[in-house]
C-alpha positions in Angstrom: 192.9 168.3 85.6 191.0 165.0 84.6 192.4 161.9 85.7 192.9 159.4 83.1 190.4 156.8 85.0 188.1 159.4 84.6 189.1 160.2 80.8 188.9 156.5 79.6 185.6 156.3 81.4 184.4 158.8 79.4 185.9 157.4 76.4 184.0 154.5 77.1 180.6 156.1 77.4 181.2 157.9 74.2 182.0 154.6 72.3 178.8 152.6 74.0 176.1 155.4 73.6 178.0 156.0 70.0 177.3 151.7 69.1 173.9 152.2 70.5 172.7 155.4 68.9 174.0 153.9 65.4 172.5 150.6 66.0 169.2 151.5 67.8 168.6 154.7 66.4 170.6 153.9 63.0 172.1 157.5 63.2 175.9 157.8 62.1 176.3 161.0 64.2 174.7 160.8 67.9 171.2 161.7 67.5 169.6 164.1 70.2 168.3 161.9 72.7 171.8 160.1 72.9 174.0 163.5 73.0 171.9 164.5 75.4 172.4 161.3 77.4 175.9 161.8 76.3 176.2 165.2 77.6 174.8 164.3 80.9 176.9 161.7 81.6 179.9 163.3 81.0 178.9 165.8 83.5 178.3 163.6 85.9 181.5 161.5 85.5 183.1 164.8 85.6 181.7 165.5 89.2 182.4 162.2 90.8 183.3 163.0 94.3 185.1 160.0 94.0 187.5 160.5 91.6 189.8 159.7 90.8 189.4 156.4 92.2 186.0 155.9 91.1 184.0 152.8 91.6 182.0 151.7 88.2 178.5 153.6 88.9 176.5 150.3 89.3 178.8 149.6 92.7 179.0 153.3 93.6 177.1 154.1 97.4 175.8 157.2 96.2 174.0 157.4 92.6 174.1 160.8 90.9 172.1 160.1 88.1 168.8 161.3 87.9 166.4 158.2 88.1 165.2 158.3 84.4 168.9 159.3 83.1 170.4 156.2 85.3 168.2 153.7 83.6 168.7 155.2 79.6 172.0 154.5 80.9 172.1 150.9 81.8 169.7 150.2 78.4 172.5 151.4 76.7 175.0 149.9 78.5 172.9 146.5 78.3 173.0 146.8 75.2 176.2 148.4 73.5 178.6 146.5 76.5 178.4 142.7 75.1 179.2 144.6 71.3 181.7 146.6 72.3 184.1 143.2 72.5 183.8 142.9 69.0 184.5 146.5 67.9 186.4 148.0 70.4 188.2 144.8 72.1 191.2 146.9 73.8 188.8 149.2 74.8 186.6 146.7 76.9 189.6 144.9 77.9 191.0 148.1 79.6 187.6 148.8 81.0 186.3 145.5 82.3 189.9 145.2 84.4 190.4 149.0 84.9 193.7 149.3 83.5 195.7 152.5 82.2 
């Protein structure tokens, strides 16, 4: 069973590599580099041997992404996180003060 940290986390991937692949890669579906991304992030979130009390990954003391996948994922994150207040204000609100 997922925890529902771990299933708003990945809501929240979704939604950032979603504003970035549209804006970046001006693709209304994911494009293949970012469902890949997508894909292996999920994975990983879904393997957390801290769950389901995860930290956020930037804080974490182990990193389990793969050194090229951990930095796509902070460009992303760079870049779809001060967006994401404008389209999906709950959703950051939720996320920035980890709430249910």
């Amino acid at each position: 069973m997922v925890s529902d940290k771990i299933e708003r986390e990945a809501e929240t991937l979704r939604t950032m590599i979603g504003i970035y692949c549209k804006q970046k890669h001006k693709q209304s579906e994911l494009c293949d580099e970012c469902r890949s991304l997508l894909a292996y992030a999920e994975h990983r979130l879904l393997k957390c041997p801290f769950a389901p009390d995860k930290p956020f990954c930037k804080n974490c003391t182990i990193h389990c992404y793969k050194p090229q996948a951990r930095e796509e994922i902070r460009r992303v994150m760079r870049f779809a996180g001060p967006r994401m207040i404008l389209h999906y204000p709950w959703l950051t609100i939720k996320h920035v003060l980890k709430i249910g």
